[in-house]
C-alpha positions in Angstrom: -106.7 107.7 106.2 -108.1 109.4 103.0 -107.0 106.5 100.9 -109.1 104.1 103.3 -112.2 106.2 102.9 -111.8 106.7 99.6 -111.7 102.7 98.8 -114.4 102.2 101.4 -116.8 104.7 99.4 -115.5 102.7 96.4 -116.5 99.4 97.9 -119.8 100.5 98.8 -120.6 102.1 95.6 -119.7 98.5 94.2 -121.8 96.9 96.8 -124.7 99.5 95.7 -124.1 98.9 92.2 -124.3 94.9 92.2 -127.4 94.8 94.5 -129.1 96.8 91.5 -128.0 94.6 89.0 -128.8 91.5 91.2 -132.7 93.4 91.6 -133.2 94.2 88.3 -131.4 90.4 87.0 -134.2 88.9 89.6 -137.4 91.2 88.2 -136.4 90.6 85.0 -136.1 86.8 85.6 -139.7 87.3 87.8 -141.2 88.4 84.1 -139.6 86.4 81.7 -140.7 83.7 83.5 -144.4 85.2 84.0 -144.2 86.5 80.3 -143.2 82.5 79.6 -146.0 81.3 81.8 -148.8 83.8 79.8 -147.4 83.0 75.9 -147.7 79.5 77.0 -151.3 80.1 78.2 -151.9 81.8 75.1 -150.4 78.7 72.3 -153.1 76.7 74.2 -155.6 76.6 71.7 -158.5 73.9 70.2 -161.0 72.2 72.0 -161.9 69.6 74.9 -164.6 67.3 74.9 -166.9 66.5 78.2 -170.1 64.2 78.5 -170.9 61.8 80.8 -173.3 62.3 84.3 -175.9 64.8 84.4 -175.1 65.2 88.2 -171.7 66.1 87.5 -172.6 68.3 85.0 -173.3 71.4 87.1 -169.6 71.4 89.1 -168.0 70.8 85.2 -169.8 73.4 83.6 -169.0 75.8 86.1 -165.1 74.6 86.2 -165.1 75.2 82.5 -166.9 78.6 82.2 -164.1 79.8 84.4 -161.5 78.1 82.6 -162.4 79.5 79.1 -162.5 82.7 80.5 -159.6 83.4 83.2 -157.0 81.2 82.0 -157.1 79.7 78.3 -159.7 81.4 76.4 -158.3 80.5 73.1 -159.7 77.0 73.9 -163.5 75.6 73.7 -164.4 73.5 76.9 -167.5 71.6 75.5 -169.6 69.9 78.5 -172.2 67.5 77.3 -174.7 65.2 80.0 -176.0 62.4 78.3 -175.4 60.3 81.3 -172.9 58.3 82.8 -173.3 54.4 81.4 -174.2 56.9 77.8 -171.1 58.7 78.8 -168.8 55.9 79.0 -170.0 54.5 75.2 -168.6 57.9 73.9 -165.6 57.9 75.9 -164.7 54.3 74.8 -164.0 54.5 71.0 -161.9 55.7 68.7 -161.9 59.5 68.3 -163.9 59.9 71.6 -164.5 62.7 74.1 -161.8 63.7 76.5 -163.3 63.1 79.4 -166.2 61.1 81.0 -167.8 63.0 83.8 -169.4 59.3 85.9 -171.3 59.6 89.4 -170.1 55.9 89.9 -167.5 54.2 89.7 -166.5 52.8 85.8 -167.8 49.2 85.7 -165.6 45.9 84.7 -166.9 45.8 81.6 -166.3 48.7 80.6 -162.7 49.0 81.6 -162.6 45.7 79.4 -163.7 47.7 76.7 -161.0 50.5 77.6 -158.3 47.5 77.0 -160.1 46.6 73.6 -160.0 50.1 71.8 -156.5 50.9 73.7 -157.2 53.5 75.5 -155.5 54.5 79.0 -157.4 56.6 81.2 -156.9 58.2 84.6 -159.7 58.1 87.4 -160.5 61.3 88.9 -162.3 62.1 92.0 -163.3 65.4 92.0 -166.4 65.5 95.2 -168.7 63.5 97.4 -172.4 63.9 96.8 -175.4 62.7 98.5 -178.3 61.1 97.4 -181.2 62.7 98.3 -184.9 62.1 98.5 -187.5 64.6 97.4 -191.1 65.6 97.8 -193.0 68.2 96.9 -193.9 71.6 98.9 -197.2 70.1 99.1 -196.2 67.1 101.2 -197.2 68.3 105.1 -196.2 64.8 106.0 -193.3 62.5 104.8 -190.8 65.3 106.2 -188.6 62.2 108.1 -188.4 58.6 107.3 -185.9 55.7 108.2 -183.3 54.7 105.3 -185.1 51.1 105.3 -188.8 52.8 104.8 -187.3 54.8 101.7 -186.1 51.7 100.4 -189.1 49.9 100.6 -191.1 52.6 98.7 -189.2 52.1 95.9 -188.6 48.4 95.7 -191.0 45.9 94.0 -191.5 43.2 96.1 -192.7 45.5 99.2 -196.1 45.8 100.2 -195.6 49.5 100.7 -197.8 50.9 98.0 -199.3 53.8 100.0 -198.4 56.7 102.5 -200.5 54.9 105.3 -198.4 52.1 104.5 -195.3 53.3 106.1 -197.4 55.9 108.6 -201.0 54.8 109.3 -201.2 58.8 110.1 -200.4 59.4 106.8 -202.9 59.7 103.6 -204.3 56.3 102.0 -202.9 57.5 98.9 -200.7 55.9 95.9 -197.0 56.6 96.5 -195.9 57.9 93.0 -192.2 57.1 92.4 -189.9 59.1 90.0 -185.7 59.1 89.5 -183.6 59.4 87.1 -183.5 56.7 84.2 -181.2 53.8 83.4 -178.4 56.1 81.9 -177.6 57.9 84.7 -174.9 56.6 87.3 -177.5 58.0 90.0 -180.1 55.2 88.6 -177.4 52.5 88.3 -176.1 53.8 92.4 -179.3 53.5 93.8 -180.3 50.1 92.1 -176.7 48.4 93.0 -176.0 50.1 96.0 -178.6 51.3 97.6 -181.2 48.5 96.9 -178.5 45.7 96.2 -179.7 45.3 92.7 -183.2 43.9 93.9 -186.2 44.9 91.1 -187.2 48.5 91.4 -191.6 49.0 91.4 -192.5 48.4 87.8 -194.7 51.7 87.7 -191.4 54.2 88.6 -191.5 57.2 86.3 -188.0 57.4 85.2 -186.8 60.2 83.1 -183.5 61.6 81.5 -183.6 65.6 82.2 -183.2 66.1 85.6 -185.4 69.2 85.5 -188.3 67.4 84.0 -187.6 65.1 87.4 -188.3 68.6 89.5 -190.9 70.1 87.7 -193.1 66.8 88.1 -192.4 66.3 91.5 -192.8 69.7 92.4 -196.6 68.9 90.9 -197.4 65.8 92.2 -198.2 65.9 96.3 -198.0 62.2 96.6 -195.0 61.8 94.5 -191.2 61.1 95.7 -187.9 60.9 93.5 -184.2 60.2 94.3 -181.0 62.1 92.8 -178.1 63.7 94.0 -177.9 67.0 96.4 -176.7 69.4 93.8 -180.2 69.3 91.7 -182.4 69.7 95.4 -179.9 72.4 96.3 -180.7 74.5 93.6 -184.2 74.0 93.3 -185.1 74.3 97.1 -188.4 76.5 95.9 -189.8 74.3 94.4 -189.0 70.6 96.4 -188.2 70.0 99.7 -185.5 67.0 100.9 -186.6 64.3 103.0 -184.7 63.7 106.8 -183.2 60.0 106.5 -182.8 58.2 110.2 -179.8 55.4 110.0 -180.9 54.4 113.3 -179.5 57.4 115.2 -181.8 60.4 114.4 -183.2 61.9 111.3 -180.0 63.6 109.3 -181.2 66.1 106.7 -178.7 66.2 103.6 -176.3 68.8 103.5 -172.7 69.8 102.3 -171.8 69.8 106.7 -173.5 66.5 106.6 -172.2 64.9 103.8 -169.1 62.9 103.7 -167.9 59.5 103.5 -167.3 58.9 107.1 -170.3 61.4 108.5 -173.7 61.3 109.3 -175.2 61.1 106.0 -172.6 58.0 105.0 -174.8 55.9 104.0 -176.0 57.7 100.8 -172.7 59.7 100.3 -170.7 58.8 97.1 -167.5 59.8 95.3 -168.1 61.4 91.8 -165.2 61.5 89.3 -164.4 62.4 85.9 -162.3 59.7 83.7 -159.6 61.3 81.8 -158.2 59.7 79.0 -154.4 59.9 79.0 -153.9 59.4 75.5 -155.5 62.6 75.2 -153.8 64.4 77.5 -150.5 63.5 76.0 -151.3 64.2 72.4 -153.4 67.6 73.5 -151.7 70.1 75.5 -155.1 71.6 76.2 -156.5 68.6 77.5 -153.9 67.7 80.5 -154.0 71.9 81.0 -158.0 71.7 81.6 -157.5 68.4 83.9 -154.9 70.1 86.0 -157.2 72.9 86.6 -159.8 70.2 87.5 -158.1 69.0 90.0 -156.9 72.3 91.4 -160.3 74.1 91.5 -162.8 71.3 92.0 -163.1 72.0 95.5 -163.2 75.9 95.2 -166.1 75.5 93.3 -168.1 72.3 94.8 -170.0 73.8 97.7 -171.8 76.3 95.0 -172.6 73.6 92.8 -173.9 71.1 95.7 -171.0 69.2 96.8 -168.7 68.3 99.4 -164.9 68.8 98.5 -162.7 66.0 99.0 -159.5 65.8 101.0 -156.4 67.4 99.8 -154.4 64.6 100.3 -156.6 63.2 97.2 -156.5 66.4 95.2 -152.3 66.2 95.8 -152.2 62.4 94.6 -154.1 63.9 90.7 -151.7 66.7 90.7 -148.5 64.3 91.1 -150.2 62.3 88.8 -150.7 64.8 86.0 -147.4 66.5 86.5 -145.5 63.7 85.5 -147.8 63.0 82.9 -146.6 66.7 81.5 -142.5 65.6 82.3 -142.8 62.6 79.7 
């Protein structure tokens, strides 16, 4: 009977003795791997290059301020915004940027261009944003109007000149119109999408700084501009949206309200960024920052004035990218 116990306690001691060496085998294999995981965040080093759409802008700026300083801060994320169509010259040549940040889609021509100079590149959606129409604080009366009225404001061969024009309650004063200018993909959205590529009013003030768009709006009571959400959101004090009725109630833009198969449709559009993959597989640091695009776009959209996409679109990127890293 002793010899029984005796092996028992001997087993058990073994048992004891293997689950600690299991434990510690399994910790230790917990931070080699995190250890692995932080030296390789550290070797990522050098920099990535950014331009493209101003509207985009605000969502990659704030995706690489928290890049550079929570995950890789031994590399420089550099976010330019000379515009989207200005964007895509950059991105298309030899020794161009990284990535081309576009608020529409990249145009035949320029993909042609993309074949000439051999360069592969990846499209990335990264939110939906909604065109939006502004006025300033002082307006008291252009608070709702119909998608078609809005329209007719800004194109040239309408006879809609004036406020009374649309409302004959409204002042018999000059409509001023202001947006953004021809190297924005907002500008190029509007005109192709929006008014089906029919001549905007000759006497449009069209500029390249958004903020220049805000601060004359904000001081002109009769004037009205067009750009996307993200710019109205953040300067609510000082402009105020218009309500657009499609024909089933006045919608006011919003991140609830905008979405490609919502209420504010109609003016909803997919922004991306265009990664080029020869980058990405000559610069470690380059397909690092695009997989952290695509993994915190939507954490970070709503504060920058967009709607997130779907995760079924984020998942696609990812698979993308990831077997961009195996080659």
């Amino acid at each position: 009977m002793k010899g029984k116990v005796f092996i028992t306690g001997l087993l058990l001691a073994a048992i004891v003795i293997m689950t600690a060496c299991s434990s510690a085998t399994n910790e230790d294999g917990t931070e080699a791997a995190a250890k692995k995981n932080n030296n390789a965040q550290e070797a990522l080093e050098g920099s990535v290059t950014i331009d493209g759409s101003g509207t985009v802008y605000p969502l990659m700026a704030r995706l690489a301020e928290e890049y550079m300083s929570t995950k890789a801060e031994n590399v420089s994320v550099e976010v330019s915004r000379s515009g989207t169509g200005a964007g895509f010259k950059k991105f298309l040549t030899a020794g161009g940027t990284d990535f081309n940040d576009a608020s529409r889609k990249i145009k035949d021509e320029e993909a042609e261009e993309a074949k000439k100079q051999n360069i592969n590149y990846r499209e990335i959606k990264v939110a939906l944003d909604g065109l939006t129409f502004v006025t300033s604080k002082d307006n008291n009366w252009a608070n709702e109007m119909t998608a078609e009225d809005l329209k007719k404001i800004f194109l040239a061969d309408s006879k809609v000149t004036k406020w009374s024009d649309i409302n004959p309650k409204w002042p018999n004063e000059k409509i001023n119109t202001y947006g953004p200018n021809e190297n924005h993909g907002t500008y190029e959205f509007f005109y192709e999408n929006i008014l089906e590529e029919k001549d905007l009013v000759s006497n449009i003030n069209l500029q390249q700084d958004y903020s220049t768009l805000v601060k004359l709006v904000s001081e002109d009571k009769n004037a009205i501009a067009f750009f996307g959400f993200g710019y109205y959101a953040t300067n609510k004090e000082k402009v105020q949206a218009v309500a657009v009725d499609f024909g089933k109630g006045s919608i006011v833009p919003s991140l609830d309200s905008i979405a490609e198969d919502g209420d504010y449709a109609d003016f909803t559009r997919p922004v991306f960024t265009y990664l080029n993959v020869n980058a990405a597989k000559e610069k470690p640091q380059v397909l690092d920052y695009s997989q952290y695009v695509v993994e915190h776009a939507n954490k970070f959209a709503g504060e920058t004035g967009f709607a997130p996409i779907t995760d079924n679109e984020v998942q696609e990127n990812l698979a993308f990218l990831r077997e961009l890293q195996n080659e």
